[in-house]
KEDO-98674 format. One record per residue: y, x, z of N, C-alpha, C in turn; residue in three letters. Coordinates in steps of 0.2 Angstrom, whole numbers, plus 2048, in hexadecimal, padded with zeros to 3 digits. Layout:
BEGIN
YXZYXZYXZAla/...
! end
This chain:
BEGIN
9486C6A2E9456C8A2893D6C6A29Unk/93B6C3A239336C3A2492E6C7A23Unk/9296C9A249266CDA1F9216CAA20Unk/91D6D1A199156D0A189116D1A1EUnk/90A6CBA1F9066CDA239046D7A21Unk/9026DAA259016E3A258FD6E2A20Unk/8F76E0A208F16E2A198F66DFA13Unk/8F76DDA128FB6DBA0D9016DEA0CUnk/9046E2A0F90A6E6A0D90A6EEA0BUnk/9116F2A0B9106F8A089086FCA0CUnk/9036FEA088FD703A0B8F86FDA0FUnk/8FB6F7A0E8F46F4A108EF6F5A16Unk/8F26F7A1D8EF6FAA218EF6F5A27Unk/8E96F6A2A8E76F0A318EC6F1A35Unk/8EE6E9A378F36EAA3B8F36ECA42Unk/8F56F1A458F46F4A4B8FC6F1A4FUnk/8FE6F0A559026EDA589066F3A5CUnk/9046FAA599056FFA5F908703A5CUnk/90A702A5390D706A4F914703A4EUnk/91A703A51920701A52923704A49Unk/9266FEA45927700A3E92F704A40Unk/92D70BA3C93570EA3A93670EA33Unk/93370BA2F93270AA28933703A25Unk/9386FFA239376F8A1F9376FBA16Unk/9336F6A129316F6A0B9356F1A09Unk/9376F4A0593C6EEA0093A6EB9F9Unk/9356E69F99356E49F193B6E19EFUnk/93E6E79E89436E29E69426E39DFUnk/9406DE9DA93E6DF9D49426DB9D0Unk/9486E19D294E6DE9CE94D6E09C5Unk/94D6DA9C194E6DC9B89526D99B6Unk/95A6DC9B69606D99B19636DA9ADUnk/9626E19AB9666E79A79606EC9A3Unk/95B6E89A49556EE9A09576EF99BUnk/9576F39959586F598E9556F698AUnk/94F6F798C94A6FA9879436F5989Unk/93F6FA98D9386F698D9396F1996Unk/9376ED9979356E899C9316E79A2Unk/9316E59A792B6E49AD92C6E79B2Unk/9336E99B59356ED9BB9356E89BFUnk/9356DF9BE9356DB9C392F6DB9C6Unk/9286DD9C39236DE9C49206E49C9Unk/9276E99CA9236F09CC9226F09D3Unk/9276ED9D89276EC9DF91F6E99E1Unk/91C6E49DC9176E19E090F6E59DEUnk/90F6E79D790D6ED9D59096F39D8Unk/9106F69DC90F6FC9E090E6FB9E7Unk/90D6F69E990D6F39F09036F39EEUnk/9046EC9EB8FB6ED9E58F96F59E6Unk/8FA6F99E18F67009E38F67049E8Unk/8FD7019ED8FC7059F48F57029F8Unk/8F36FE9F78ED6FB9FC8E77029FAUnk/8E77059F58E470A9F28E57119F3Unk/8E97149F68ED7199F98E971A9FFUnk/8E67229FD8E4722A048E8724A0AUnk/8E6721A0F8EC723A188EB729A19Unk/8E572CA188E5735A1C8E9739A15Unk/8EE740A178F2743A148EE747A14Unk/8EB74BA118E8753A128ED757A14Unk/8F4757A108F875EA108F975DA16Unk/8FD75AA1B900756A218F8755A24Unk/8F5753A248EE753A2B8EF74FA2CUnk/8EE749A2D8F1744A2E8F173EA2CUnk/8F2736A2F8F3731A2B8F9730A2FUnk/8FE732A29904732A2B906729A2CUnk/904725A2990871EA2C90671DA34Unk/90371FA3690171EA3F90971FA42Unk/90D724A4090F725A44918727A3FUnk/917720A3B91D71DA3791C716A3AUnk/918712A3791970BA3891A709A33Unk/918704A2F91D700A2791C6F9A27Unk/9226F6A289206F0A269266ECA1EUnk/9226E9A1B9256E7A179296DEA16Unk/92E6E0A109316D9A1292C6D4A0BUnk/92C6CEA109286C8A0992F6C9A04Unk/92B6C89FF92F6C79F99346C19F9Unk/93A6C19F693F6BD9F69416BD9F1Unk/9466B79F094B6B59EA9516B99E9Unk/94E6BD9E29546C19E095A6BF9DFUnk/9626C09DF9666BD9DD9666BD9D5Unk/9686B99D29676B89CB96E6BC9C6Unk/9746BC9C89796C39C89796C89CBUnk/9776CD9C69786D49C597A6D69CCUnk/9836D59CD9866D79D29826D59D8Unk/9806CE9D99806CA9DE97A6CD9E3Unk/9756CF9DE96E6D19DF96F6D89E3Unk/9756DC9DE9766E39E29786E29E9Unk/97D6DD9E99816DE9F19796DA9F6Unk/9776D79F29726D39F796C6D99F9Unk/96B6DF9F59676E59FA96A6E89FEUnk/9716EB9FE9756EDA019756E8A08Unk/9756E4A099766E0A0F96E6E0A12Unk/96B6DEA0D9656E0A109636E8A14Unk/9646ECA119636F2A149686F3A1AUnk/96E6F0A199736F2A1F96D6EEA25Unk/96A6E9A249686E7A2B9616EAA2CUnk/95E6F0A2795A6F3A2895F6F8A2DUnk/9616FCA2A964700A2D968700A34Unk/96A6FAA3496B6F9A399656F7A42Unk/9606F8A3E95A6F6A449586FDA45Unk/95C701A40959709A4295270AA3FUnk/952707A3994B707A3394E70CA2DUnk/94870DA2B94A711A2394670CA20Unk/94B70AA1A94B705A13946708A0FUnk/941709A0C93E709A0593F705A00Unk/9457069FB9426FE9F593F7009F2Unk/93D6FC9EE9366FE9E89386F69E5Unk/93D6FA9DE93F6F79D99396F69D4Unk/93C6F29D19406EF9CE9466F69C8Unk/94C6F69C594E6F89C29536FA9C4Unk/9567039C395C7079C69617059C7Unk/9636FF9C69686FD9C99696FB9D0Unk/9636F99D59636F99DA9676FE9DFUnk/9677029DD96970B9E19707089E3Unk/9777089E097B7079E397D7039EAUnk/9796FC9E89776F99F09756FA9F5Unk/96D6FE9F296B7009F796E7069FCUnk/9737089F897470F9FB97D70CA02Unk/97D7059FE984704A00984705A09Unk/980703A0C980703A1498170BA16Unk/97C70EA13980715A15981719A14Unk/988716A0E98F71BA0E994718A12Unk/992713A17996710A1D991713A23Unk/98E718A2298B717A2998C71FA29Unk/98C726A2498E72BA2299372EA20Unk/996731A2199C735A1E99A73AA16Unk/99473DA1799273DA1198B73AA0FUnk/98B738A0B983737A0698173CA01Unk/97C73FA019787439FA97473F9F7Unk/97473D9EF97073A9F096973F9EBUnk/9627409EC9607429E995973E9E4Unk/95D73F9DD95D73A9D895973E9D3Unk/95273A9D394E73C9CD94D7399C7Unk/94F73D9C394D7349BD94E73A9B5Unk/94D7369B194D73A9A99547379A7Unk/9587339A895F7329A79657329AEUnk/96A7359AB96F7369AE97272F9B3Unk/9737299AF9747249B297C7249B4Unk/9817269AF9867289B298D7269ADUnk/9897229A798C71B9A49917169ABUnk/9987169A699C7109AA99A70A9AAUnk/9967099A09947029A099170599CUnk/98A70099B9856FE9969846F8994Unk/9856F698F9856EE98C9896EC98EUnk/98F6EE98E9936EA9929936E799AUnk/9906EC99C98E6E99A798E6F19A9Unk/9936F19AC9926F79B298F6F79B7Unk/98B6F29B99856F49BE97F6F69BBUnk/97E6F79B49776F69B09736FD9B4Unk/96D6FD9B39697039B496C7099B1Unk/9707089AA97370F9AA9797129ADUnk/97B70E9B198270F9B398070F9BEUnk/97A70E9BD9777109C597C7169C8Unk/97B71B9C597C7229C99857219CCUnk/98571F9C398F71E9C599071A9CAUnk/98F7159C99917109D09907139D5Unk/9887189D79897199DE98F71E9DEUnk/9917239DA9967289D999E7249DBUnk/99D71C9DA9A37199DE9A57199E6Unk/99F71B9E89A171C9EF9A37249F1Unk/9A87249F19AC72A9F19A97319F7Unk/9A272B9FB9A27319FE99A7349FCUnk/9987329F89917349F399273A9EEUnk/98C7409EE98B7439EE9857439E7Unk/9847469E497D7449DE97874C9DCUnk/97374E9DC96F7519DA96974F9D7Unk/96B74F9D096674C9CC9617519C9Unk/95B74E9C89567549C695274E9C1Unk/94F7559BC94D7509B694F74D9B2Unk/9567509B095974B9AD95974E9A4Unk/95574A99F95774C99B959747994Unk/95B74199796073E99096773B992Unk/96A73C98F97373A99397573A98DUnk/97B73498C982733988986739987Unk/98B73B98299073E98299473C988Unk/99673598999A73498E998736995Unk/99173599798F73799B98F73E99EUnk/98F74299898F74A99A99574E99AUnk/99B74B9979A17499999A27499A0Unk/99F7439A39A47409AA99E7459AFUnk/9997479AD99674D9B199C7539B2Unk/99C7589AD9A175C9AD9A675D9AFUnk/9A97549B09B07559B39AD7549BAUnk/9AA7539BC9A67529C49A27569C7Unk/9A275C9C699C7619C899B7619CCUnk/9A37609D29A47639DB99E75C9DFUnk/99E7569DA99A7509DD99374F9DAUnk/9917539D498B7519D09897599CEUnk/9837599D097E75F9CF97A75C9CBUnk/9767619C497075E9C196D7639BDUnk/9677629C195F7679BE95C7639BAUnk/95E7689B295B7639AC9567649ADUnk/95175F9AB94B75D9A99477659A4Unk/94C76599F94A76D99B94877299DUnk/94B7729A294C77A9A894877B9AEUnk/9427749AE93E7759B393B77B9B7Unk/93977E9B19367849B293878B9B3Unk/93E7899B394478E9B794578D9BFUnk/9447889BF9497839C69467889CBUnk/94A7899D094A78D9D594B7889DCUnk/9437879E09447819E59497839ECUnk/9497899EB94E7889F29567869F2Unk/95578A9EB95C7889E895F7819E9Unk/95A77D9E695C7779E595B7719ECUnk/9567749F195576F9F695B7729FCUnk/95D77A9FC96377CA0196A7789FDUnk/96A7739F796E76E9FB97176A9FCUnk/96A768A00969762A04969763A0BUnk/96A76AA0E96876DA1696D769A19Unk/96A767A1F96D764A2497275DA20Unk/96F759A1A974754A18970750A1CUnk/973748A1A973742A19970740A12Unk/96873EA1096673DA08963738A0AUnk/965734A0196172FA0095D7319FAUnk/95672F9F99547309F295172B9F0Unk/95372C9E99547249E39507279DEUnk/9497279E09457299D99457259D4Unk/9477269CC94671F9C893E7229C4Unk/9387229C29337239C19317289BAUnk/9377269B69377289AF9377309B2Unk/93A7329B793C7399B693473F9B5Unk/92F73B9B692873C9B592973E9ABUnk/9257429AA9237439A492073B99FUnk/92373899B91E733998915733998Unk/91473A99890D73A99690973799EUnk/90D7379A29097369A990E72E9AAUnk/91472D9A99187279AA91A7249A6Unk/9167219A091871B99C91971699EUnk/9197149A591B70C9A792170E9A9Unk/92770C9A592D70C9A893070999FUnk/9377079A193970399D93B708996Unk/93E71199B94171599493E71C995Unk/93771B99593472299493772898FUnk/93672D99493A73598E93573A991Unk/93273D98A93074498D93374898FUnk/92E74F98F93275399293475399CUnk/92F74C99C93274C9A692D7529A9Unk/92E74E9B192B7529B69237519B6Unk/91F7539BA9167539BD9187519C3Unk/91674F9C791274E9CF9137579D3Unk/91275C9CD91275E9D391C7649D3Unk/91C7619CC9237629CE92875F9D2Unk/9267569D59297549D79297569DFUnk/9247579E29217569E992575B9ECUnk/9257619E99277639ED92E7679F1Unk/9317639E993A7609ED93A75B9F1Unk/9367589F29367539F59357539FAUnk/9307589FD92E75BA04933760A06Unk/935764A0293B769A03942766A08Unk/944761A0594975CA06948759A0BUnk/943755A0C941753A13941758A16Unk/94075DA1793F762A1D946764A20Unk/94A763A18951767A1B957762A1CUnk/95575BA1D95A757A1C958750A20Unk/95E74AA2195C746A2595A741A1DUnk/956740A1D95373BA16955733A1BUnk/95972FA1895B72AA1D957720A18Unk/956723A1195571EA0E95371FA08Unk/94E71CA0394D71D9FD94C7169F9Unk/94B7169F39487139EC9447169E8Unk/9407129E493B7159E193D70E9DAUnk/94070F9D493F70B9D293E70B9C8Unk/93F7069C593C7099BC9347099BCUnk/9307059BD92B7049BF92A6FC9BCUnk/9266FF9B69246F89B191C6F89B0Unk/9196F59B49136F79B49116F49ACUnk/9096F69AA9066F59A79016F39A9Unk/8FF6ED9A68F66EA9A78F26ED9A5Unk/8EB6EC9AB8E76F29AB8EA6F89AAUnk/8EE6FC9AA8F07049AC8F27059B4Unk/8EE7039B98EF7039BE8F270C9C2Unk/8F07119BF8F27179C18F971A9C1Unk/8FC7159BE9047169BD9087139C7Unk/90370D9C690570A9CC90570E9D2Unk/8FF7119D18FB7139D890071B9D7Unk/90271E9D29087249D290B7249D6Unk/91071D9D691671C9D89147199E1Unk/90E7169E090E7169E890A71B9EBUnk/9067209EA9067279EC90D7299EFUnk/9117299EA91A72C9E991B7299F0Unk/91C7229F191F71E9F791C7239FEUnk/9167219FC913725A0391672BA02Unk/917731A00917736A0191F738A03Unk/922734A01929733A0392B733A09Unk/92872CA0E92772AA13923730A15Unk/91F733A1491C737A1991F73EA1AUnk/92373FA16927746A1892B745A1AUnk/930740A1993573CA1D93473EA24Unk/92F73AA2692E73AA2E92A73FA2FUnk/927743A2E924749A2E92874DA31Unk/92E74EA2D933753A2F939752A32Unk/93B74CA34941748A3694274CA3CUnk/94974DA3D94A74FA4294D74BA48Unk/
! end
């Protein structure tokens, strides 16, 4: 695998030789099934762009928590040009992350990614949770005609029989969609987007204790008025500070083994979209390994 020289990859940070990486960055700015608005091939290099802007010291944590992660990221590559082709090509790629005993970060590109990325470990776990943020369900058979499409993300990972979903934020879905929910409650949990201000955090992060989780943040799950760069913005999302702190919760009580971050269409000159979503990166990474056991 190649990667970026240090200054030039996720956070931008001097290369020190003494910081052994448990972290690899995945640019994959797959766009093949967008629907609506456009530029997730753009987001990977983007939020890589406003991570050099991220400061390293964490207040909450005390800390510069990449000292004692390590991140190196991979040069960007040729995506496969089929849909299908492009998913199993992350998927492979991650197995060999995973296989060196690294955590994967992608930083999409368009929701369709998830399924690949998750494929190496529902062969390496007996179960997977996966904990899925986003403003759509994603649980579409097919859209346009293409069952890989970004609406059909959630369903395909839900083809690996041994996956697990709790969705939070969700509030736009199909008839059909809310359908194949109901009939799958023992496999799919979801805390509408509506109800945030009910939600009950123990509730929701007791159950992930002691799992196997991967988290597939797709961007939209953010409110529009702070996340218009995404292809299918909906109001009614989340804040910053409603997200963080399932996010920390879950890391504390669970083995976090791999995530994505993807739906990220930047805008020109609106750089603080960018710089959100690579805050996000960081903060992910740092409670991961913060709390890992």
């Amino acid at each position: 695998m190649d990667y970026l020289a240090q200054k030039k990859g996720f956070l931008g940070y001097e290369a020190d030789t003494k910081i052994k990486n448990k972290v690899v960055v995945i640019p994959f700015g797959l766009e093949k099934s967008v629907s609506y608005g456009r530029g997730t091939k753009n987001g990977p290099k983007e939020i890589i762009k406003a991570s050099h802007q991220v400061e390293l010291f964490d207040e909450e944590l005390n800390k510069e928590p990449y000292k004692s992660i390590g991140i190196k990221t991979l040069k960007p590559f040729p995506i496969k040009k089929n849909l299908k082709l492009a998913i199993d090509q992350l998927g492979k790629i991650n197995e060999k992350i995973i296989s060196d005993n690294k955590f994967p970060l992608v930083l999409g590109g368009e929701h369709s990614i998830t399924p690949g990325s998750i494929k190496p470990f529902t062969k390496k776990y007996k179960e997977l949770i996966l904990l899925h943020f986003d403003a759509h369900a994603d649980l579409r058979e097919e859209y346009n005609d293409e069952k890989f499409s970004h609406a059909c993300a959630i369903k395909r990972c839900l083809d690996f029989k041994n996956v697990k979903v709790v969705s939070i934020g969700i509030r736009n879905l199909s008839i059909s969609e809310m359908k194949f929910y109901n009939n799958n409650k023992k496999r799919i949990k979801i805390f509408w987007g509506k109800d945030k201000y009910k939600w009950n955090l123990k509730k929701i992060t007791n159950m992930f204790l002691n799992k196997n989780v991967y988290i597939t943040f797709d961007v939209d799950v953010f409110d529009s008025s702070i996340m218009p760069a995404t292809g299918t913005p909906e109001p009614g999302g989340l804040h910053w500070e409603d997200v963080i702190p399932i996010i920390r919760d879950v890391c504390k009580k669970a083995n976090v083994v791999g995530a994505d971050i993807n739906e990220l269409a930047p805008i020109k000159n609106f750089d603080s979209y960018n710089f959100l979503v690579a805050k996000l990166a960081y903060k992910i990474l740092s409670y991961t390994f913060e709390f890992k056991k």
